[in-house]
Steps between C-alpha positions, in 0.01 A plus 500: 500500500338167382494208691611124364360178583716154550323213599146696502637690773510862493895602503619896524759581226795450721453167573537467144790651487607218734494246240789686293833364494759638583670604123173713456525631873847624440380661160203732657719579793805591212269703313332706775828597654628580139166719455585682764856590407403550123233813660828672632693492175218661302530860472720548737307453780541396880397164665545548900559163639447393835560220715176348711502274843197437726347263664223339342178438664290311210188262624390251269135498464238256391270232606769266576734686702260711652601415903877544425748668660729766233859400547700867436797544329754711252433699164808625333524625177603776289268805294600700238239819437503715174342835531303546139426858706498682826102321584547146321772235522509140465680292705566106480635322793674151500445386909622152657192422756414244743182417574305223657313320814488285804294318688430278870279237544453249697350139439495211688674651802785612224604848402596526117656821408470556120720801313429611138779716357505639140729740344439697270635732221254813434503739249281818500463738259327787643417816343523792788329802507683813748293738655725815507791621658509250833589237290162262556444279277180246449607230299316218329577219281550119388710255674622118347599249795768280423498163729863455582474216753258318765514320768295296724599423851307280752681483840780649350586260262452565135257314319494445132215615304589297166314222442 
């Protein structure tokens, strides 16, 4: 996966995908849902679908947040798996996920909590591979990030990152 640069900075893809408005966000998320339904109309064939919910434990890494608390939250989503045989299936998921981080400090004799809370909409496409009879699978694959919204809190009052 190839890297882009914005402001000579080095960027992963999904921040990229950031940038997109929202007519183009509803487009990709249109098409890989309809991808997935146009697999189970083919031949005749079955596309098991499945509801997910966790809890989602992501940490943000980097330089910058390196000393940061991860603030946990929800994924919820749904899959839908087509079996191209009894060993290999593919299986794209569309999951709601919460993700972000907090932190304490204190200056000047003041505490300052901070919160930074992103949601996001993922998409995975992941190509699984099942080991027999059991049912295990090992599964591997792609997945786009969708920034839905962020927000920045500092003593529990939002703050507005638009300038």
């Amino acid at each position: 996966m190839s890297c882009g640069f914005i402001n000579n900075q080095r960027i992963k893809p999904s921040l990229i995908l950031h940038r997109t408005n929202k007519h183009n966000y509803e487009k990709i998320l249109l098409n890989a849902v309809a991808a997935v339904f146009a697999m189970g109309v083919s031949d005749g064939q079955e596309i098991d679908f499945e509801v997910k919910v966790g809890v989602n434990f992501a940490k943000l890494q980097g330089d910058a947040v390196e000393d940061l608390d991860a603030i946990n939250g929800i994924n919820v989503g749904i899959t839908g798996e087509y079996m191209f045989n009894e060993i290999f299936a593919l299986q794209v998921e569309v999951l709601y996920s919460q993700q972000g981080l907090e932190s304490e400090i204190t200056f000047a004799g003041h505490t300052i909590e901070q919160k930074l809370k992103l949601d996001y909409t993922n998409v995975p496409v992941l190509a699984k591979f099942y080991t027999g009879e059991s049912g295990f699978s090992v599964e591997d694959g792609p997945q786009i990030g969708f920034l839905v919204s962020d927000k920045f809190e500092v003593n529990g009052e939002n703050v507005d990152q638009k300038s």
